[in-house]
matplotlib code that plots the C-alpha trace (Angstrom):
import matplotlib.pyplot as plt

x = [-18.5, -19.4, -22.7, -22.4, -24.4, -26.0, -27.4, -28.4, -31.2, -30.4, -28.7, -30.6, -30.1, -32.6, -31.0, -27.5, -28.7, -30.3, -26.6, -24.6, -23.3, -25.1, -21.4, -21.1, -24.2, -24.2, -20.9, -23.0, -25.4, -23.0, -20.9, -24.5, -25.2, -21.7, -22.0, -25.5, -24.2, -21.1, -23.8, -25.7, -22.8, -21.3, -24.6, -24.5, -21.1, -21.9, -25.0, -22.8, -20.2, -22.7, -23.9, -20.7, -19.9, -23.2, -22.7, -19.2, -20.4, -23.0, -19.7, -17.9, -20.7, -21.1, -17.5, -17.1, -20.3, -18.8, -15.3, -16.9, -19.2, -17.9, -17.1, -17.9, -14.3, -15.5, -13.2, -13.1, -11.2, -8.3, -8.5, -5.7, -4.3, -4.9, -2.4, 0.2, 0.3, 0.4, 2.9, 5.4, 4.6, 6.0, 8.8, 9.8, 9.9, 11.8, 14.4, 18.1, 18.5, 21.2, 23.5, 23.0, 23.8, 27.0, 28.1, 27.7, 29.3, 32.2, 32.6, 32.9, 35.7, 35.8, 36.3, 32.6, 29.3, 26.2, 23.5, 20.6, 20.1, 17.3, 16.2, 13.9, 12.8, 11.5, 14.8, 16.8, 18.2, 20.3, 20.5, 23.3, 23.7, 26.7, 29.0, 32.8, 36.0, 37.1, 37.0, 39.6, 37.4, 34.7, 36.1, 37.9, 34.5, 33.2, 35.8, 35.5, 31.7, 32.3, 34.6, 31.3, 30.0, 26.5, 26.8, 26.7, 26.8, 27.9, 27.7, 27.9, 24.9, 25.6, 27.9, 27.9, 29.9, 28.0, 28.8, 26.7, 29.0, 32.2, 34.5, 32.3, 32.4, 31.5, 27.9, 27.3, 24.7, 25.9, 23.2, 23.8, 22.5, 22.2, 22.3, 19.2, 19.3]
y = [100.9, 97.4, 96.7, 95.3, 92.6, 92.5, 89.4, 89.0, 86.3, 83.3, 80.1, 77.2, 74.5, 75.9, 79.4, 77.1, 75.6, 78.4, 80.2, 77.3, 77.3, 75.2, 73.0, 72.4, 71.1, 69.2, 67.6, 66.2, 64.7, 63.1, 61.7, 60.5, 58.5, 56.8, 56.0, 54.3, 52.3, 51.3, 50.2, 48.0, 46.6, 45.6, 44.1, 42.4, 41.0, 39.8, 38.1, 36.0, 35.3, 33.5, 31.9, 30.3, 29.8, 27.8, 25.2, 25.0, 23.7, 21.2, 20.1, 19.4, 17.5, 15.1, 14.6, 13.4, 11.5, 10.0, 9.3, 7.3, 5.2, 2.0, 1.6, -1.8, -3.4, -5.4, -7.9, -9.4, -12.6, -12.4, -14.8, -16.5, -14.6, -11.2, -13.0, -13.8, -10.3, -8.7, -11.3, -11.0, -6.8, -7.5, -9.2, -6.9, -4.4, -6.3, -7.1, -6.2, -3.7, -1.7, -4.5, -6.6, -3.3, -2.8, -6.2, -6.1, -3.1, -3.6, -6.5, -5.0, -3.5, -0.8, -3.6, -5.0, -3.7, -4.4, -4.7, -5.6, -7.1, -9.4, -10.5, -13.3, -12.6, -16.4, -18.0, -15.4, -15.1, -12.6, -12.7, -10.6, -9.5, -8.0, -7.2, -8.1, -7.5, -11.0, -14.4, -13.8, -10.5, -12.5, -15.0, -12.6, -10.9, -14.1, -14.8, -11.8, -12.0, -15.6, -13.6, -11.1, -12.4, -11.3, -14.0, -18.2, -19.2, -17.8, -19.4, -18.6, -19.8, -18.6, -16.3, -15.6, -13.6, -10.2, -10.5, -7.5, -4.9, -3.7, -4.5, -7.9, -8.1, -11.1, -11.2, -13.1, -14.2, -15.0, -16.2, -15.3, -16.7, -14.4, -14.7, -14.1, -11.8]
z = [8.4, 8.8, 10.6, 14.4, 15.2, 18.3, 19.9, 23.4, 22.8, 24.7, 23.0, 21.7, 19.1, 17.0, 16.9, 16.5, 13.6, 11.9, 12.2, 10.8, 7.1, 5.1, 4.4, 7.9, 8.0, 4.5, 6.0, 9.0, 7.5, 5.1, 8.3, 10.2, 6.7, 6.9, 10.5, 10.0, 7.0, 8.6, 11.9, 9.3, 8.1, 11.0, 12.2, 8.7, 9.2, 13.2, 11.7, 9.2, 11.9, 14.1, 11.1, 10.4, 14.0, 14.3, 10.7, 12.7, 15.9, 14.0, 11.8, 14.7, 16.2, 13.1, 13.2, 16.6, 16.3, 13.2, 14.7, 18.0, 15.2, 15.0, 11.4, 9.6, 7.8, 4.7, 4.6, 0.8, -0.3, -2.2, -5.5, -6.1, -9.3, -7.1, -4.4, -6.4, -7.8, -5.0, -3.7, -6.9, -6.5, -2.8, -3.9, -6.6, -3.8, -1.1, -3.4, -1.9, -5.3, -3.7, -2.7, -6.3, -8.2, -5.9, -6.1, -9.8, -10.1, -8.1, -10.2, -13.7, -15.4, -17.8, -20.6, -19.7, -21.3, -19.2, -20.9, -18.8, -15.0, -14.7, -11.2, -10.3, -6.3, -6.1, -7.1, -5.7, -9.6, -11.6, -15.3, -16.7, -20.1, -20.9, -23.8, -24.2, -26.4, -25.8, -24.2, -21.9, -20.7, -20.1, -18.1, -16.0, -15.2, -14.5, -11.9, -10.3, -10.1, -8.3, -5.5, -4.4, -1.3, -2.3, -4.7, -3.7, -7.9, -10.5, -14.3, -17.6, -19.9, -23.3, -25.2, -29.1, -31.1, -32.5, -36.5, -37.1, -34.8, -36.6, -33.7, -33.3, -29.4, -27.3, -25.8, -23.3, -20.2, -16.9, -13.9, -10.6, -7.3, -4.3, -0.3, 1.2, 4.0]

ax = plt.figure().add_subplot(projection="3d")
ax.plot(x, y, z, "-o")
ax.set_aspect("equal")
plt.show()
């Protein structure tokens, strides 16, 4: 027979605790450990927010005190050799390179080889190289370049015969005015 136990004393903590298994209370003590570290961390973490929150509001500040600062322009003079850089870099970029290389283009047969398209922005000038079977080809491109309303002149400067090429075409360099627009 198993023994009865009989306890009529009145319930306390102290009487609690002395009845609970020592896992239980190994447990608890393991969760009030986590819940103080996780309190300290927390605090930890709110301390670094206002931390950043603050070097954020004195950031902004110098910002806007920085953007309502009038700022001083240093103007410095251009020397001459500078300008016209800068001037022939502008003109190299404002040059209508879409509408010479479609004029050109529409221009040349299969029986033309171009070799190179030279422009001058200050004259409003195109040098063409190009490479030919015969005379007759060359002429004919010639013409047909003189037809391109991009173009208001159109001669032929030079032409020489190639001796080193096996099939010994026709070089030749043709200068090209354009409309300015």
């Amino acid at each position: 027979m198993q023994p009865v136990r009989i306890d009529f004393a009145a319930g306390s903590v102290r009487r609690t605790l002395f009845h609970t298994h020592a896992a239980v209370k190994l447990l608890a003590g393991v969760g009030l450990l986590l819940c103080v570290s996780a309190a300290w961390q927390m605090a930890q973490q709110q301390r670094q927010q206002q931390r950043r929150a603050a070097e954020l509001e004195l950031l902004r500040q110098r910002a806007t005190a920085q953007a309502q600062r009038p700022r001083e322009v240093v103007q410095r003079a251009i020397g001459p050799a500078q300008a016209q850089f800068v001037n022939s870099a502008i003109g190299q970029l404002n040059l209508p390179w879409r509408e010479l290389q479609d004029a050109v283009l529409a221009a040349t047969p299969r029986q033309i080889a171009l070799l190179a398209l030279e422009p001058d922005p200050r004259k409003q000038l195109l040098k063409l190289t190009a490479e030919a079977r015969s005379s007759d080809d060359m002429l004919a491109y010639v013409a047909q370049l003189k037809q391109q309303e991009l173009f208001t002149s159109v001669s032929l400067l030079r032409h020489e015969m190639n001796e080193q090429d096996a099939y010994r075409p026709l070089r030749f360099q043709v200068e090209a005015i354009w409309l300015a627009r």
